[in-house]
C-alpha positions in Angstrom: 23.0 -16.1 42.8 22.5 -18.3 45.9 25.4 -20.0 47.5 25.6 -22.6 49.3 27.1 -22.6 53.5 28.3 -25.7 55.4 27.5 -25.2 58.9 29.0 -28.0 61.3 27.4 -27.3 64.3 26.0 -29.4 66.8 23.6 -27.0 68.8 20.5 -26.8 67.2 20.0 -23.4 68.4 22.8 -21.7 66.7 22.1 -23.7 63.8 18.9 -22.0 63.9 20.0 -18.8 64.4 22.9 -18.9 61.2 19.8 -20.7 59.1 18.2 -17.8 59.3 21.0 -15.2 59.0 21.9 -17.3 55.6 18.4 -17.5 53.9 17.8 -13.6 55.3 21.1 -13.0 52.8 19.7 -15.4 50.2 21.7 -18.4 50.2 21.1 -21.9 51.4 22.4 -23.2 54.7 23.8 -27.5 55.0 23.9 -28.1 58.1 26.3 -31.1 59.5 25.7 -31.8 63.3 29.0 -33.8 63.7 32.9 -34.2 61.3 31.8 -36.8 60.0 28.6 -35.7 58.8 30.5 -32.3 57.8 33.1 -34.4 55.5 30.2 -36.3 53.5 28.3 -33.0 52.8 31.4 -31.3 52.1 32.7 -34.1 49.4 29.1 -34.2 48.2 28.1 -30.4 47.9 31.5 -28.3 47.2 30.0 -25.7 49.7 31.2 -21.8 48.6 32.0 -21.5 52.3 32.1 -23.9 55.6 31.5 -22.4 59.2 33.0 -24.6 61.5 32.9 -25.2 65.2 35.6 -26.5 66.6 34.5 -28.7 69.5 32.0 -31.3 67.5 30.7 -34.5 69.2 32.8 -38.0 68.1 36.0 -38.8 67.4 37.0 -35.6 65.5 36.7 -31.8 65.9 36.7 -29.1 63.9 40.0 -28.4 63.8 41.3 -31.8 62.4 38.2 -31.4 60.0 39.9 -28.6 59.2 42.8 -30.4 58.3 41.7 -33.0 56.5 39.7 -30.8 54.2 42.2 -28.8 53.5 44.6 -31.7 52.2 41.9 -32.7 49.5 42.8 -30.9 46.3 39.0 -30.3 45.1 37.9 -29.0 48.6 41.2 -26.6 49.2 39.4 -23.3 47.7 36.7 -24.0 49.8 37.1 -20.7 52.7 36.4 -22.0 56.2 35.8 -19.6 59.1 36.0 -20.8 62.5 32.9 -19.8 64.6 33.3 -21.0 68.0 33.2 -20.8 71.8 36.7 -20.9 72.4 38.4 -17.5 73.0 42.1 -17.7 73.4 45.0 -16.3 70.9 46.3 -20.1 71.1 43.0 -21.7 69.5 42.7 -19.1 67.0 46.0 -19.7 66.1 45.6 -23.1 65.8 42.5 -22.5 63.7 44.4 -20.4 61.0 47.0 -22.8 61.3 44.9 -25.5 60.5 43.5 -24.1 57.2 40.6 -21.4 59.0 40.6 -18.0 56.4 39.0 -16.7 59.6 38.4 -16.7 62.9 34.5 -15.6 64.9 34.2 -15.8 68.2 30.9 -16.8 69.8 28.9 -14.7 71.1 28.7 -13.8 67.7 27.1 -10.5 66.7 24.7 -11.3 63.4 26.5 -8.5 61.9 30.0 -9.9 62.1 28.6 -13.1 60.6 26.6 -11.4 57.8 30.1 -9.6 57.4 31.9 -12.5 56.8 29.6 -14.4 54.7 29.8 -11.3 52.0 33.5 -11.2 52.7 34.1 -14.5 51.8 31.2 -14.8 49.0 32.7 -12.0 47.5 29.3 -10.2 48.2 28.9 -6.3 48.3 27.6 -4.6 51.3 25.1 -2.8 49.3 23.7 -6.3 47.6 21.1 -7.1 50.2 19.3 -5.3 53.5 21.2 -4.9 56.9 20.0 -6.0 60.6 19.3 -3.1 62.7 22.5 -2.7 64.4 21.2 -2.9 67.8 20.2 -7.1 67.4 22.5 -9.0 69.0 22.2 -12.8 70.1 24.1 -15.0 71.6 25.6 -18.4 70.6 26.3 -21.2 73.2 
């Protein structure tokens, strides 16, 4: 059964990139270019799982997002995994702290994300076709 991924991301690349990683694994991607924009479609949608950057354009980033998600009682279930740029202990700590079931660090390998997505949509590894292990690409 298809699920559906919030992806609040403001690079169109990597939004391309996860878009097709998602429907490659059968599910259908929302896509959210800013918090604000990821807080309607979450409210809206009840995603099965929200990938979140963590530095979004505006007033808000994806850790206070985060937050705020987090502290609404029909969106608390809701798993979010942090994909982002920033590579310290610190931030993912702060991530986790925040509300983040996980942390990805970008460059992300497809096969981490893939991993995750069955992880946390309670998928099997056998339930759909791998990417050749050698395909790699790289998030900005």
């Amino acid at each position: 059964m298809a699920k559906h991924i919030l992806y609040v991301e403001d690079n169109p690349n990597n939004v391309l990139l996860v878009q097709r990683l998602v429907a490659a694994e059968g599910h259908q991607l929302l896509v959210a270019p800013d918090a604000a924009t990821g807080w309607e479609t979450a409210v809206a949608h009840h995603p099965d799982l929200i990938l979140m950057d963590l530095h979004l354009p505006g007033e808000i980033n994806g850790l206070e997002l985060t937050q705020r998600l987090k502290q609404q009682p029909e969106l608390q279930a809701i798993p979010i995994v942090a994909l982002t740029a920033h590579d310290s202990v610190e931030v993912e700590t702060a991530a986790l702290a925040a509300g983040c079931a996980g942390f990805l660090r970008k460059p992300a390998d497809l096969r981490q994300i893939r991993q995750t997505l069955r992880t946390f949509l309670n998928e099997t590894e056998t339930a759909v076709a791998t990417q050749p292990a050698s395909q790699t690409y790289t998030f900005i």
